[in-house]
N, C-alpha and C positions, 0 to 999 in steps of 0.2 A: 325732587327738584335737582335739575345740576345746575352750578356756578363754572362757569372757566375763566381762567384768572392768567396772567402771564407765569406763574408760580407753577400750576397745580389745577387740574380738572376732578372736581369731588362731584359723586352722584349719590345723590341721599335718596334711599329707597326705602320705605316702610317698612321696620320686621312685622312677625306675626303680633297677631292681635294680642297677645300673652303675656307679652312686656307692656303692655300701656301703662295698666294701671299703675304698678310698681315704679313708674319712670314721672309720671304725672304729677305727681307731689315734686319731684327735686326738680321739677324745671319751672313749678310757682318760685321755688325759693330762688332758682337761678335767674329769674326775670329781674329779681330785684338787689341781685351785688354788684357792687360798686366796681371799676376796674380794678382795683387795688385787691379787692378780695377775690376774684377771681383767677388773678395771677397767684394769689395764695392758694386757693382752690387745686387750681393749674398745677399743683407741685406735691401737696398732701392728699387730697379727695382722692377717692375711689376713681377713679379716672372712666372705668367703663361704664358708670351708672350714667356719669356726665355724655359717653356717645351715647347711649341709649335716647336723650332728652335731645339732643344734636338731629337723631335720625326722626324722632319725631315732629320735632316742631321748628327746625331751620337753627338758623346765627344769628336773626336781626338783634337779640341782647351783645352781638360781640361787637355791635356796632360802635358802642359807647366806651368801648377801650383806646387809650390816646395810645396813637401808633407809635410814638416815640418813647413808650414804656418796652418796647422790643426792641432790645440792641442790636440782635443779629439781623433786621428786618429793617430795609433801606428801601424798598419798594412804596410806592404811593395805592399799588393795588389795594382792595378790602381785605382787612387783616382778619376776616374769620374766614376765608380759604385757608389762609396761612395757621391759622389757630388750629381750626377743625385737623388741618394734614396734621399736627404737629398729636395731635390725641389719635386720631387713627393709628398712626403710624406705631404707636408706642400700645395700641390694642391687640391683642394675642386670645382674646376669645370671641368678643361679637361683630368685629368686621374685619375683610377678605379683602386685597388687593385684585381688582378683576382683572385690567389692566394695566400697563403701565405703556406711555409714549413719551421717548424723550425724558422730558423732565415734569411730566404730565401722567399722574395717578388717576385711577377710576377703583373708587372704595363700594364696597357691597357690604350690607349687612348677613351672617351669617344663618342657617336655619336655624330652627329651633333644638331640631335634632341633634346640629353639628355643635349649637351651643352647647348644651347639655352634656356631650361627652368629652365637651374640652373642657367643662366644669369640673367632670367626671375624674377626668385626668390630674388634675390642677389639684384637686379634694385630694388626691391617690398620693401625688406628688409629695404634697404638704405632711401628710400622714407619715410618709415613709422620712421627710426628711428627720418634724416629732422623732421619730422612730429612732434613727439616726442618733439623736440628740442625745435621746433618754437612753440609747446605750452606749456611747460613749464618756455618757456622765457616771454610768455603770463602772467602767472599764476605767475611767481618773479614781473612782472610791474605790475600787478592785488594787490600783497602784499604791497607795497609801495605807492600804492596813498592812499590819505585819504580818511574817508569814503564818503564821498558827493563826491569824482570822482570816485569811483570806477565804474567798470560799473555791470549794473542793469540784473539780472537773464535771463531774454529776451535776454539780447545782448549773452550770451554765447550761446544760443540752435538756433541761424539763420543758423549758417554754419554746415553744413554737421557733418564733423571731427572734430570741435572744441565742435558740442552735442553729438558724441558720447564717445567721450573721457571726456566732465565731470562730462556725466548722468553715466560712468562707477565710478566716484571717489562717485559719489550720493550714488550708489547700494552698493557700497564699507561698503558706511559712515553709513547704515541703514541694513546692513546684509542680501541684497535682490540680491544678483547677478545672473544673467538668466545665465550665460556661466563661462565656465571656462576663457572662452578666457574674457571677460569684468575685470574678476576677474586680469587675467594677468593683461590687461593692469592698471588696477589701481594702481594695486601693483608697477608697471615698475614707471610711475608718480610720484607714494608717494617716489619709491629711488632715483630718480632723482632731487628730490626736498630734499632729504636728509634726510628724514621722514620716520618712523619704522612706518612696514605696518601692522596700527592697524586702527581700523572702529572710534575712538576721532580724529587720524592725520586725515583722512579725513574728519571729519567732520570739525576741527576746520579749515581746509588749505581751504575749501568750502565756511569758515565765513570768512576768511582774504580775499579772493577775492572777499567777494561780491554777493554768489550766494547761499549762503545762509544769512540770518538775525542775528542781535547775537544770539538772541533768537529761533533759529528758534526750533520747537514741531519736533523732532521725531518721536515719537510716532503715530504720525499724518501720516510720512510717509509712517512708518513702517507698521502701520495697512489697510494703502490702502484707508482710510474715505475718499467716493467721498463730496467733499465742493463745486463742483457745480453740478446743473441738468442738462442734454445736450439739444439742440436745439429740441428736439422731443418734450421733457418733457414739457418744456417753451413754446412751439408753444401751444400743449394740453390745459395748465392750463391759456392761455390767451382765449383760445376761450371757455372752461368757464365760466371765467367772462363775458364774451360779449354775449354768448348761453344759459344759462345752463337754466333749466326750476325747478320751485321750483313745486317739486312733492305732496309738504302740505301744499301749498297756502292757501285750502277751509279748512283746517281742522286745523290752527293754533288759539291762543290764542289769544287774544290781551291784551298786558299786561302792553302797554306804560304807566299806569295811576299810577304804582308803581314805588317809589325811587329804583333807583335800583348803588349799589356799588359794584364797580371792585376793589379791593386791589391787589398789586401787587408789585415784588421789581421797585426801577424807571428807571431802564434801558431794561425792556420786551419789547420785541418783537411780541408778539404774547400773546394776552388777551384769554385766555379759560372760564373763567369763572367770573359769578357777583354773587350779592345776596341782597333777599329784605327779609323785615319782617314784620311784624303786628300783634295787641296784636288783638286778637277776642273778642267781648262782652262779652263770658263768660268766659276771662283772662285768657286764654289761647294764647302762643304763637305760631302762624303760618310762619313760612319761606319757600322762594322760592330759591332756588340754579338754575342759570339760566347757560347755557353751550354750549359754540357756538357752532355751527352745520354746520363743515366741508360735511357731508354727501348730505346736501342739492346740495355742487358743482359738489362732487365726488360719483361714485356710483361701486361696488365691480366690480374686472377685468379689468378697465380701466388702460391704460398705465400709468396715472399718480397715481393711487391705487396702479398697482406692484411695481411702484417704490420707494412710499412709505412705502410697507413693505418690502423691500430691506432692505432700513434706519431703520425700525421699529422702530427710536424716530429722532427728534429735537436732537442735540448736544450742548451743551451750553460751553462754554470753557469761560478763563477770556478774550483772545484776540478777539475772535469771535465768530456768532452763524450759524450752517448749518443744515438750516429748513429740516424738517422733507417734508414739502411742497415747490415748489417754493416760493421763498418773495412774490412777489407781488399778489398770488393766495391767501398764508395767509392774509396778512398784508390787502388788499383790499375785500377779498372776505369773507374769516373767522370769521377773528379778532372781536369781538366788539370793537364797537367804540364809545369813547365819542357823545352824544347829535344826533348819528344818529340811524336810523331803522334798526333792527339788528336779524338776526333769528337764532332763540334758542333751546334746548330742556330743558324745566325746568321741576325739581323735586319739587312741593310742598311738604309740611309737617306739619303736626299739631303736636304738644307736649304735651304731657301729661304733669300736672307739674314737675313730678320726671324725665323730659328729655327724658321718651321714647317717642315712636312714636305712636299717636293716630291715623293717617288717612296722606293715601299718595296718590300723581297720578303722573303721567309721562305724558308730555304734549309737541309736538312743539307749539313753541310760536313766538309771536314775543316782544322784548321788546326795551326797549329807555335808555341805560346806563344814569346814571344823574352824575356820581363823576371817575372820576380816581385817587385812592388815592395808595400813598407808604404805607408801613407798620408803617414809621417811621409818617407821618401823618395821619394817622389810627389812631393809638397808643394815639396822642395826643386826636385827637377828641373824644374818648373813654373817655380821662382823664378830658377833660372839662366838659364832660355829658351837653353841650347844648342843650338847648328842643326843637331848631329847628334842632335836627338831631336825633331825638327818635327816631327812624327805628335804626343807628346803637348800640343806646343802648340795642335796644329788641335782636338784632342780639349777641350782646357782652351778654347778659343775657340769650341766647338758649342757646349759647358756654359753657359759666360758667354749665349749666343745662344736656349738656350732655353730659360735663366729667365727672362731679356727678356720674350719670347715668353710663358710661363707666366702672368708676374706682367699680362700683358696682357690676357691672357683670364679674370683674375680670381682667380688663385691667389695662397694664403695662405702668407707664408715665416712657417714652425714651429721654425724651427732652433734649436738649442738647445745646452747643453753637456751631453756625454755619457761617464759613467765606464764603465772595462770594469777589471777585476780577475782576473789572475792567482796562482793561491795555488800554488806551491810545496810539494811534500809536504804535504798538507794533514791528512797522518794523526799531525802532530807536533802534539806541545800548542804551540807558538808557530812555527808554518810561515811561510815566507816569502812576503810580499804585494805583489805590483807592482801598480801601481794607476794607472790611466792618464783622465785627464780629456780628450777631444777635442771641440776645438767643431765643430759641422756645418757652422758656414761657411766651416771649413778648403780651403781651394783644389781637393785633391786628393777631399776628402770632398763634396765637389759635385761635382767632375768625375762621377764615378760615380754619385753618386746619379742627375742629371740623363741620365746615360747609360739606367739601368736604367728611370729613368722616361719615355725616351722609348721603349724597348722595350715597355713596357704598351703602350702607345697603341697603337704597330703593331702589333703583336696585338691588340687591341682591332677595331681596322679592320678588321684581316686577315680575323676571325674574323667579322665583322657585313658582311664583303662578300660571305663564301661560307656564311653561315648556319651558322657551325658553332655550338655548345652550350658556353658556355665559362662561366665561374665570372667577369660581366665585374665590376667593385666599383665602386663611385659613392659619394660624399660629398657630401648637399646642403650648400648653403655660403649658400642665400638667406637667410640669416638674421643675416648676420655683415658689416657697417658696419664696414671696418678703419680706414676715415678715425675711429672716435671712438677709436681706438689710437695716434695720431699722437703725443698727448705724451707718448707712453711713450717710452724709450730702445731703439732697434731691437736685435734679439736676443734672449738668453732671456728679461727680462722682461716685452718684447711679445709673445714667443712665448706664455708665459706663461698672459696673457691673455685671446688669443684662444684657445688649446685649452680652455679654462674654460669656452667656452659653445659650442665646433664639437658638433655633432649627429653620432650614429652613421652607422659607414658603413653601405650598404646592397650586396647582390648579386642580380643577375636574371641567370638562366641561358640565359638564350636571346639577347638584344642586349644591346649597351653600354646604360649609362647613365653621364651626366655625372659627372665628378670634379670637384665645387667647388672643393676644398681644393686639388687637383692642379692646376685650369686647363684639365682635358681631357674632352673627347667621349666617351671610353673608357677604360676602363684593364683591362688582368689582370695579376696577378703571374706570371710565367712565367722570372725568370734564376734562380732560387734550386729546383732542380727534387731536386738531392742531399738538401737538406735540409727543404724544405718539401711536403708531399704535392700540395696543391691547382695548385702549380707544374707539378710532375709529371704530374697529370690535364690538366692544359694541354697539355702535350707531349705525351702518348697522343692526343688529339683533333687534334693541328695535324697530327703524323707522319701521322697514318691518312688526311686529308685530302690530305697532299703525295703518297700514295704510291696515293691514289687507292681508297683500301677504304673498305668503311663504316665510321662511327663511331662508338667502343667504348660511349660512353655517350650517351643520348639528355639532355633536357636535366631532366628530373624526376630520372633517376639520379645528377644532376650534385651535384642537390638533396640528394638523402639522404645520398650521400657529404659533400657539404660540413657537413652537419648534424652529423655523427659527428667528421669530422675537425677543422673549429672548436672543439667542445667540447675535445677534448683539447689543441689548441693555446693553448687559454685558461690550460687548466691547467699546460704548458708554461712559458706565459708567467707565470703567476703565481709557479711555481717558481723559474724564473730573477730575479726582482724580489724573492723574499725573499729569496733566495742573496744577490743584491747586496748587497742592503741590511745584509746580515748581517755581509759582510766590511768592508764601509764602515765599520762603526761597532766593527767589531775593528779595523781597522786606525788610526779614529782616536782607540780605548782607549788603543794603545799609544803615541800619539807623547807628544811633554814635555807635563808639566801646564799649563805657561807659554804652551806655544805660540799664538798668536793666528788667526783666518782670518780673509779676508775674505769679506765676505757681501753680497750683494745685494737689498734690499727685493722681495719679489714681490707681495705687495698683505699686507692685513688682515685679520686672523684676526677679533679682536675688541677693540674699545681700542687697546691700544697694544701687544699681540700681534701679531706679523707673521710671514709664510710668509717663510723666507729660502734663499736659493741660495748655499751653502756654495762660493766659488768653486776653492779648491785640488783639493775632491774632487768638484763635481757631485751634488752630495748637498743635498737640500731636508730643511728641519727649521724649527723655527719658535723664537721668544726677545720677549721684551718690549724695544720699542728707545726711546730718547729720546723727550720730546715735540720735536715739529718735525722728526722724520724723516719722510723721503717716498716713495712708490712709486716703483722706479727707482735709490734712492738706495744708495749702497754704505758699509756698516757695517763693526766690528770686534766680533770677539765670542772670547769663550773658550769652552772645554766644562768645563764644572761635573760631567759624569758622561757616561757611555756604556757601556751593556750589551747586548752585540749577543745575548745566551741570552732577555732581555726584553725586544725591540726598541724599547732607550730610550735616547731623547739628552736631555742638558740643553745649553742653551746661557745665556749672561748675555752682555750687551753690553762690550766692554770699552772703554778710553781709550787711545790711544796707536798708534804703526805697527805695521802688521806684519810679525815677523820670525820668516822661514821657517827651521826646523828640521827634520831630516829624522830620522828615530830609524834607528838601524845595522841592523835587521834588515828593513826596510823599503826599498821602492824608487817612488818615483813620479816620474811623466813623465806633464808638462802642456803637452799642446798648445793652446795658445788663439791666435787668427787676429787 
């Protein structure tokens, strides 16, 4: 039937036969309410079972409704047009607007089909919101226990719908969302939880339940660093160690008969490199830089090779390290190790006395580490000069001889002070933080460097004598007047300085080119071959060379690999420089409020802003200092705030000495030369 009214045009069409019965009982009971109770009806009842009895059997019961019980409704028209539109309208499953004119509706009953799947929906809807509900009531009892109950990352991702819903609040919390739809649902959670839908609410609402750490590295997540290798990789680099056949057996060294010292900081993981010495009869000194020899396990194209230059380095972080190799392929197969048999590729070197290089060879070896020493006992041994340890005095007196040498051929000392950070359980909400400040100009921390650095070089030569294809690095340096750095105070804040205007390095893969910065004709990285890929590619080309085959990568190959593997190292390195930085400025949240540093001027920010070098922790930050302070000059300052979650320091200048406090759960150890 249709009615047209001045209001409203309603056409009442029969649904399918399907609804009757179910509708035929609540339309006996609607025949017989009073107006009063209908208007009740009107507001609580089920509203769509009431159109269903509508589309079947007409209004003449809305007849009996006194018009004057609808306020909004002034017309004399029949108030069950009016009534009927008012229930249509407010229907979202069994009737359809056909058309609409003016101010004039034409209502249709929906199929049975289309019912059915807006039921379908509506069921879904309700489910998910349930859903909704019960995990968010999760995630309020998740907030309130303390931390040793909360439950543990694991336990959120077993069920279905409770990982997908917090890996959505994850994606959320690191700016990584695959779908709109994950996006929704995060956002739905963070309001229901009563939290402005920003990527801090989810992170922090992540760390009140427990599924994430206080601490936990973003950065980490954000950038995708795989920190394990898969079952492939592991299965590969076990069989390895238990197969692998040493291809230079006949043709190594034997070098056991030399003292041979590893320095290293004391928490490495992975030893690349040693070094021996010896004065020659005719007082000259000879040094061996000796460099484990991954190569021996791994050979170019193997599953466990691409996946190493995926990583293209070791990752060192203060919480953790994620080997460039499996562990136990480094750590057992690589690694030198104290007092065992160990195979090498060593660089001899003879010295001229003025520190250059008289006579070199590249040699696999094999040798017998005798000392594992830190720097900080290095250092000492150096300073006793006992006669039962001449080897590292000859070693500490090449050092001394070809920096000489270095700074003579134009090389820039960069040295500087340098933190490394140890965190302890890092999965506690106040882990333990050691925290170590070394200067570069530390005795022992030259020995070495100048070791490794006269290693480039020889390889450098090695590889530009017989044409090999190597990765060689150069740093123009014409640019760089160190004489207008004179009145600077030597050390970091000369260092400073000049790195503020040194030009990119460069690499050609076919010959050396000069190292400015270094002082040298040549250079290639080649001691760090465990942890660094492009080391590695170094060693695959020198090996295949010594053994007389051809050479695994030509020098364009050399290229594309370095292209791939640099990128990732970048990002590497960027990872470990926010990690630092992060611990740096938790570890100096936590010390006294009182406590004072000293600081050293690095130049001018702006006015009377100044770049400062935090000298307890090696840490640069910036502060407004006196008028009359000067580049060079060394300041006191206090921290006014530090939030290592918003990577923010304050500092203010302060008055008075300083006096070091160390807070109890804290550990730091400052070596300064």
């Amino acid at each position: 039937m249709a009615r047209r009214t001045g209001w409203c045009l309603i056409r009442m069409v029969s649904p399918h036969p399907s609804s009757h019965n179910r509708s035929h009982s609540l339309y006996r009971e609607l025949k017989t309410l009073t107006p009063k109770r209908f208007l009740t009806l009107f507001e609580e009842l089920r509203v769509t079972w009431i159109l269903h009895c509508l589309s079947l059997h007409g209004l003449s019961f809305l007849k009996k409704i006194n018009l004057s019980r609808q306020k909004n409704w002034q017309s004399s028209e029949p108030l069950e047009s009016y009534c009927a539109h008012l229930l249509l309208s407010k229907d979202e499953t069994y009737f359809t607007v056909l058309e609409t004119k003016g101010s004039c509706s034409v209502y249709g009953p929906r199929s049975t089909a289309q019912v059915e799947e807006l039921m379908r929906r509506k069921l879904a809807r309700e489910a998910a919101e349930k859903e909704l509900e019960e995990f968010v009531e999760l995630l309020r009892s998740a907030k309130q226990m303390p931390f040793d109950a909360k439950p543990r990352k694991a336990s959120w991702i077993t069920e279905e719908k409770t990982r997908v819903k917090v890996e959505s609040l994850e994606c959320y919390a690191i700016d990584a969302c695959k779908s709109d739809e994950q996006k929704k649902m995060a956002g739905m959670i963070l309001k229901a939880m009563g939290l402005t839908k920003t990527a801090s609410s989810a992170v922090n609402l992540l760390i009140d339940i427990g599924y994430f750490p206080v601490h936990v590295n973003l950065d980490l997540l954000k950038l995708n660093v795989h920190t394990v290798h898969s079952d492939d990789i592991m299965s590969a680099a076990e069989s390895f160690l238990s197969e692998s056949i040493d291809l230079d057996e006949i043709d190594r060294k034997d070098l056991t008969h030399l003292k041979v010292y590893a320095i290293d900081v004391d928490e490495a993981d992975e030893l690349d490199d040693a070094l021996s010495a010896s004065r020659l009869q005719d007082g000259r000194i000879k040094v061996w830089i000796h460099v484990a020899d991954p190569a021996k396990f791994v050979q170019p194209g193997t599953a466990v090779d691409r996946e190493a230059m995926k990583r293209g380095t070791s990752i060192f972080l203060p919480t953790a390290t994620y080997p460039m190799f499996p562990e136990k392929l480094a750590m057992e197969g690589m690694s030198l190790k104290q007092g065992e048999l160990c195979n090498a590729v060593t660089v001899s070197v003879v010295l001229h006395s003025d520190g250059s290089i008289a006579e070199f060879s590249v040699d696999n070896s094999i040798i017998k580490p005798t000392y594992m020493l830190t720097y900080e006992s290095a250092s000492e041994l150096i300073h006793l000069n006992l006669d039962e340890e001449k080897e590292l005095k000859i070693l500490s007196e090449a050092a001394a001889l070809r920096l000489q040498w270095r700074r003579q051929q134009g090389a820039i000392d960069t040295a500087t002070l340098e933190t490394r950070i140890k965190v302890v359980n890092p999965e506690d909400p106040e882990p333990s933080i050691n925290l170590y400040v070394e200067d570069q100009a530390d005795p022992a921390m030259r020995l070495v460097s100048e070791m490794m650095i006269l290693c480039g070089e020889v390889i450098a030569a090695f590889g530009s004598q017989n044409n090999i294809p190597l990765p060689y690095r150069g740093q123009p340096q014409s640019n760089i007047d160190v004489s207008a750095f004179s009145h600077l105070p030597e050390g970091p804040v000369r260092s400073s300085a000049i790195v503020r205007i040194m030009r990119g390095a460069e690499i050609d893969f076919r010959k050396p080119i000069r190292h400015g910065v270094l002082g040298l004709p040549g250079y290639v990285q080649f001691t760090s071959p465990i942890r660094r890929y492009m080391d590695l590619l170094a060693h695959y080309q020198v090996k295949a060379f010594l053994r007389g085959e051809t050479l695994p990568f030509s020098a364009g190959q050399i290229e594309g690999i370095a292209s791939i593997v640099n990128m990732n190292a970048r990002i590497a390195k960027r990872l470990s420089n926010t990690s630092l930085r992060y611990w740096i400025l938790e570890f100096i949240r936590r010390q006294p409020k009182e406590k004072k540093y000293r600081a050293l001027v690095l130049r001018f920010i702006k006015d009377r802003i100044a770049a400062l070098l935090l000298v307890e922790v090696g840490h640069q930050a910036s502060a407004w200092v006196s008028v009359g302070t000067q580049v060079g000059d060394e300041v006191i300052v206090r921290v006014e705030e530090s939030h290592p979650r918003d990577d923010f320091l304050s500092l203010k200048e302060a008055v008075g000495r300083v006096e070091y406090q160390e807070s109890p759960d804290t550990e730091q150890h400052i070596q300064l030369g």
